[in-house]
C-alpha positions in Angstrom: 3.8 11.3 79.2 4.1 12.6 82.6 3.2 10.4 86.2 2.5 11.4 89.4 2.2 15.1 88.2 -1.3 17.1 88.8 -2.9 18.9 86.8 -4.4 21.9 88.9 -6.7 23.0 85.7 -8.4 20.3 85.9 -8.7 20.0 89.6 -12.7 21.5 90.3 -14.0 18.8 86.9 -12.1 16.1 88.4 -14.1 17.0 92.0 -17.1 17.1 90.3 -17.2 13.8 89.0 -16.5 12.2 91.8 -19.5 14.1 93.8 -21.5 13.0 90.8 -20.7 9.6 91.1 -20.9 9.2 94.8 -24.6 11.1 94.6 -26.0 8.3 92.1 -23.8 5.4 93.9 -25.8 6.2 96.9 -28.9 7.5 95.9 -31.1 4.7 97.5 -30.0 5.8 100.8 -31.8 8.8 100.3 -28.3 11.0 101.7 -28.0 14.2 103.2 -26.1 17.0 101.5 -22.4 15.6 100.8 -20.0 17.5 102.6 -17.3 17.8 100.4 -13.8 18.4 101.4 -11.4 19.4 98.8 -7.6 19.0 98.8 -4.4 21.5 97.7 -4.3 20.8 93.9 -0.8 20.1 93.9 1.8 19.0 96.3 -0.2 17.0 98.6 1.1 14.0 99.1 3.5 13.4 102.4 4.7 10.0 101.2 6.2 8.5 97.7 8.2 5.3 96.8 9.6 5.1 93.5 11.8 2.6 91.4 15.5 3.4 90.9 16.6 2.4 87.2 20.1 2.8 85.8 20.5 3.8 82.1 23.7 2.9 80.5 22.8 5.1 78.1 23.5 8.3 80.4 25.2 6.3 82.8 22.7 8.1 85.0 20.3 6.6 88.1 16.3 8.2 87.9 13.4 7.7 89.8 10.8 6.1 87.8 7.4 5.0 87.5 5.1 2.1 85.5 3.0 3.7 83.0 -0.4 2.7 84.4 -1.7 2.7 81.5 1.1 0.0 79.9 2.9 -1.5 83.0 5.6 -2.7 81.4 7.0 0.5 80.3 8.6 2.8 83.0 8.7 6.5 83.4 11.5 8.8 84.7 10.0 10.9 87.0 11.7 14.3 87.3 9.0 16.0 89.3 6.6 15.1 91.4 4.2 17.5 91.7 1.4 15.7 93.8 4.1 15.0 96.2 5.3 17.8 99.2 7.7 20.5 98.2 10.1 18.4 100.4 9.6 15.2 98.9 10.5 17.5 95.2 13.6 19.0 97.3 14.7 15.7 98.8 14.3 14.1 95.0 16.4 16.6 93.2 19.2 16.9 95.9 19.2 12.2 96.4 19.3 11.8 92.4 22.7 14.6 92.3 23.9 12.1 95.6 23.5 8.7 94.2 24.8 9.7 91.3 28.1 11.4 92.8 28.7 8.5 94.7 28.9 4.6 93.0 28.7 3.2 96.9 25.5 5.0 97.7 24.0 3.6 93.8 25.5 0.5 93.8 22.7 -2.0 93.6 19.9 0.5 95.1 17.0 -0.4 93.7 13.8 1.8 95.8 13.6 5.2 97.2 10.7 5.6 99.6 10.2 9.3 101.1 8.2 10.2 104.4 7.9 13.9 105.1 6.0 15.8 107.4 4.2 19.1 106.9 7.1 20.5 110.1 9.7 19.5 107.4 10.7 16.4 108.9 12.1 13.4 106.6 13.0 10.1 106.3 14.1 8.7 103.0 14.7 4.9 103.0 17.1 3.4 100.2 16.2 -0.5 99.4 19.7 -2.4 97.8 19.4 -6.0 96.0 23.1 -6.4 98.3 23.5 -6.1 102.3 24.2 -3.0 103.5 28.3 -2.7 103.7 30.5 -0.2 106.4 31.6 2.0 103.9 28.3 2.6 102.8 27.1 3.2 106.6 29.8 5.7 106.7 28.3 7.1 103.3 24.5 6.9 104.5 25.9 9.6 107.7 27.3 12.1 105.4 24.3 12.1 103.5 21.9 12.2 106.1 23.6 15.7 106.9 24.0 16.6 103.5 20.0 16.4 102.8 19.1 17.2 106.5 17.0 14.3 106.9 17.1 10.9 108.4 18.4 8.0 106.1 17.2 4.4 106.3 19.0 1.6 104.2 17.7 -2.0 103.9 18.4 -4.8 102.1 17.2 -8.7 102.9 16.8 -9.0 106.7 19.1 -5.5 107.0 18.1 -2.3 108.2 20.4 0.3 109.2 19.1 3.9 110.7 20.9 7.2 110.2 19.0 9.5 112.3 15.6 7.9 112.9 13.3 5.6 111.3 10.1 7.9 111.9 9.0 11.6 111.7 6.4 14.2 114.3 3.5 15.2 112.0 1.0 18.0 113.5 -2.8 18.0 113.4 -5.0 20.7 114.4 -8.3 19.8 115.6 -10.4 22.8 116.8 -8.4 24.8 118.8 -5.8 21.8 120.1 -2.7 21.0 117.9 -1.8 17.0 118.3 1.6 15.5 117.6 1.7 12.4 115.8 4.5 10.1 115.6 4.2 8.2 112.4 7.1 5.0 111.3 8.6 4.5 108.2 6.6 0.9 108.1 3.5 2.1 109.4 0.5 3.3 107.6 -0.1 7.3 107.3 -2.8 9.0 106.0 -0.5 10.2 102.9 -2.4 13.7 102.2 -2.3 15.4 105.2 -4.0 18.3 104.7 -7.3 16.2 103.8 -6.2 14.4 107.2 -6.7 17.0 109.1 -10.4 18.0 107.2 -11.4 14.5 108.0 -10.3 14.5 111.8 -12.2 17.8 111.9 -15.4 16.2 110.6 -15.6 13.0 112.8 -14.9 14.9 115.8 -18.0 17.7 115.0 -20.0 14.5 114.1 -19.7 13.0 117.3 -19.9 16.3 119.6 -22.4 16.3 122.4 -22.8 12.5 122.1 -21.1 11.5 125.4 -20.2 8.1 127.2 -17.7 5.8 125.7 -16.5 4.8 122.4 -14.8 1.6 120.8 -12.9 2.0 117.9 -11.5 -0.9 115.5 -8.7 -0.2 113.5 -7.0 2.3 115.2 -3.7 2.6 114.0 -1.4 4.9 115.3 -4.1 6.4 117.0 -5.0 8.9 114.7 -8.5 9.7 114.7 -8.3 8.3 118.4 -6.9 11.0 120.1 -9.3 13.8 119.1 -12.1 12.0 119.2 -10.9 10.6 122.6 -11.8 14.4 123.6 -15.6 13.6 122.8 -16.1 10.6 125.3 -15.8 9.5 128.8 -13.7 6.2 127.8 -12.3 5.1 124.5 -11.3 1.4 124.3 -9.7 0.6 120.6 -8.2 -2.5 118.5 -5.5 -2.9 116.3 -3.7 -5.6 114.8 -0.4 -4.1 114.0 2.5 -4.2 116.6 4.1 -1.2 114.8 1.3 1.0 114.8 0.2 0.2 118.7 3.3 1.0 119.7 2.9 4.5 117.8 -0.6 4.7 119.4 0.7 4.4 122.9 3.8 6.9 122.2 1.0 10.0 120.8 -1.1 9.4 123.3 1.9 9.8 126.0 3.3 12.9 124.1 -0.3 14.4 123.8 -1.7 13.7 127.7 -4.2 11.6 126.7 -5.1 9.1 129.2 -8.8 8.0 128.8 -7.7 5.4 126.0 -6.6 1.8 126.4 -5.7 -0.4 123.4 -6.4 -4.0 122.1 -3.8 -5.3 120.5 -6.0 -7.9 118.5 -8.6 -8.0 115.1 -11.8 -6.5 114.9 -13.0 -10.5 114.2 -11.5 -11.5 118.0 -12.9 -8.5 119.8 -16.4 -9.3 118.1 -15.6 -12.2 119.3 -14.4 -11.6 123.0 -17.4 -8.8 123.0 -20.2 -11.5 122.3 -18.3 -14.1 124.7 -17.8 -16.6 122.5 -13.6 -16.4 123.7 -11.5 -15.1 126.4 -8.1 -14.0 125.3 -5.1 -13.1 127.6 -5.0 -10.0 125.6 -8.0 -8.5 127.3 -7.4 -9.4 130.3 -6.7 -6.1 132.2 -9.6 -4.6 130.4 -13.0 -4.6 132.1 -15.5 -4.4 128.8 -18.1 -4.8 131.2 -17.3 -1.0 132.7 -17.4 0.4 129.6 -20.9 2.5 128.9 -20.4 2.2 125.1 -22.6 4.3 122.9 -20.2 4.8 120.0 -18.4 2.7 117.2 -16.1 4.3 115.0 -14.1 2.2 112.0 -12.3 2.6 109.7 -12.0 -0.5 108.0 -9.1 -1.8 105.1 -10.5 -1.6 101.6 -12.6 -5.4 102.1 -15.0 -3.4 104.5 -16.7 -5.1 107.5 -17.0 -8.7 107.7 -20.8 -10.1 108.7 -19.9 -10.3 112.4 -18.2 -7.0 112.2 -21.6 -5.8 110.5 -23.7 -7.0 113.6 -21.9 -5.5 116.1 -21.9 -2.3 114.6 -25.4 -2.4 114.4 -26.0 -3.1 118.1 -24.5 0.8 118.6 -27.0 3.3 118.6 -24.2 5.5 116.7 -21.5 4.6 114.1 -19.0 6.5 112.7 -17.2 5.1 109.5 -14.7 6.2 107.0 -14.3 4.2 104.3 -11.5 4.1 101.4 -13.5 1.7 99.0 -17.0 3.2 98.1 -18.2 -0.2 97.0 -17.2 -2.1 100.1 -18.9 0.4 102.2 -22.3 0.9 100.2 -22.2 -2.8 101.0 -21.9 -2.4 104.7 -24.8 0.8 104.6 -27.0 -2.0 102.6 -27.2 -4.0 105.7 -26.5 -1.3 108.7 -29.4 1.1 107.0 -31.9 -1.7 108.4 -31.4 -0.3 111.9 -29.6 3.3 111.2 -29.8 6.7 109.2 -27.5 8.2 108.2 -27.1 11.8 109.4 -23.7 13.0 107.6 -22.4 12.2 104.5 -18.6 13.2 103.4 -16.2 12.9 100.2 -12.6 13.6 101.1 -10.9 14.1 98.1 -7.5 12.2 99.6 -6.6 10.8 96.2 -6.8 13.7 93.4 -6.5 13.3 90.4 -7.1 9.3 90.8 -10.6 7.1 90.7 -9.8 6.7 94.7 -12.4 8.1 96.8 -12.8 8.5 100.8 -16.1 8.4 102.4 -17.3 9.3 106.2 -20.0 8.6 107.3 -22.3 9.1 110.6 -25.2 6.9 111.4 -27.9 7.3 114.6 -30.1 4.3 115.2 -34.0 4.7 114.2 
């Protein structure tokens, strides 16, 4: 059995079913036409972890995989052919490493790869032992050796060769935006389907105007082109990690109509409806902000009630959604006061049950 390999024959049935499904899943919200956005059929995805399991049968290290479909049994993977041509490169060339050298495969456990669509990589290696000098001095040779920046970690250890993030580009209508994106942080991993989706949230909001609050923002992905779009953009995010990112793109890209919330979507809904104050907030005037916009782009649980409400006080919402369930929840309720204009599929996930929705609402 082969994992984590595509199967590019199958690629337009696979689509299908998944428009199929999606048509009848929301078929009492009487839809649109579903823009459909498809994705390469094979090496796709910019990011892959995989087990590292010794045989002492070959006396050989491979990257393996659970068999999803009997997790107990594990599969070497020798090709990866949803994953980038450098992620295939950077596979073949680790494996010959790790097994020339007992420093570099004592103890390793994980391999994680991060690469960008400019070629940049970061591989991280995970050990079950803390990370010795000699090993250091190993980690720098083959950081050269693969051209890439090298990241070992054990418990409370993490050593960087290089650098512990990579530049992605983005094109968006005619401007090209550089993204920063950490090892820890989250990254849409099919980048081509990325950039499809920035594309269609910023030509659903065109023309709209005045300001936008976005929850969720991340690294500031979707916040920089749509930041184009609007007078203001005030956003939220939990993650320390990812604001920093945020505030790092939107230096490198000359963004400056955005300021960030380092906080939950729950607390600003809270701070928003005054029912708090928080020191967090307070350099930032919500009172000057002329909102007419709410774009999110929730975790897999969807909104929460109060997140529901506000949304609905908006007389536009954007979402994007990674769990179709979650979100025909949130439509159930937000279809009460909105109608939905657009509907999209990104096919982000190929070849897997995963499906990501956009959607734009206007208020009746």
């Amino acid at each position: 059995m082969t994992i984590g390999s595509a199967q590019p024959h199958n690629y337009d049935l696979q689509l299908q079913d998944k428009i199929t499904q999606t048509e009848s899943e929301f078929a009492q919200f009487d839809l649109p036409g579903l823009d459909v956005f498809r994705s390469p059929k094979d090496y796709f995805r910019m990011r892959a972890e995989f087990k590292v399991w010794y045989s002492k049968e070959t006396e050989q290290a491979d990257f393996v995989m659970h068999n999803p479909k009997n997790p107990q049994e594990l599969v070497v993977i020798e090709h990866y052919s949803i994953g980038s041509t450098r992620i295939n490169e950077l596979m073949a060339a680790l494996r010959q490493e790790i097994n020339n050298d007992p420093v570099l495969r004592h103890k390793l456990f994980q391999a994680e790869f991060l690469t960008a669509t400019t070629g940049e990589a970061v591989i991280t290696l995970i050990y079950h032992k803390p990370v010795s000098e000699q090993w250091k001095i190993k980690a720098q040779q083959l950081s050269k050796t693969l051209n890439c920046s090298v990241i070992g970690r054990s418990r409370k250890q993490k050593f960087v060769v290089g650098k512990d993030y990579i530049y992605e580009n983005m094109r968006v209508g005619d401007k090209l935006y550089q993204y920063q994106q950490v090892e820890t942080g989250f990254t849409q991993p099919n980048a081509n389907v990325c950039e499809k989706m920035l594309n269609w949230a910023c030509d659903s909001v065109a023309g709209v105007g005045g300001d936008l609050l976005e929850l969720y923002c991340g690294n500031g992905n979707f916040t920089l082109p749509l930041a184009a779009h609007f007078d203001k953009v005030l956003a939220t995010e939990i993650s320390k990690t990812s604001v920093n990112s945020a505030l790092h793109n939107m230096d490198i890209n000359d963004v400056d109509n955005i300021k960030i919330a380092r906080m939950s979507s729950e607390e600003f809904t809270q701070a928003l409806n005054g029912a708090r104050e928080f020191r967090r907030l307070k350099e930032i005037d919500l009172t000057s902000y002329n909102f007419t916009t709410i774009f999110v782009d929730p975790p897999r649980a969807g909104l929460d009630s109060e997140t529901e409400e506000l949304a609905s006080r908006f007389n536009n919402i954007l979402y994007i959604s990674c769990n179709p369930e979650t979100l025909k929840t949130n439509l159930t309720f937000l279809s009460d006061t909105h109608k939905i204009e657009r509907f999209a599929l990104f096919d982000q996930f190929p070849y897997t049950h995963h499906r990501e929705c956009g959607v734009w609402l206007r208020r009746r």
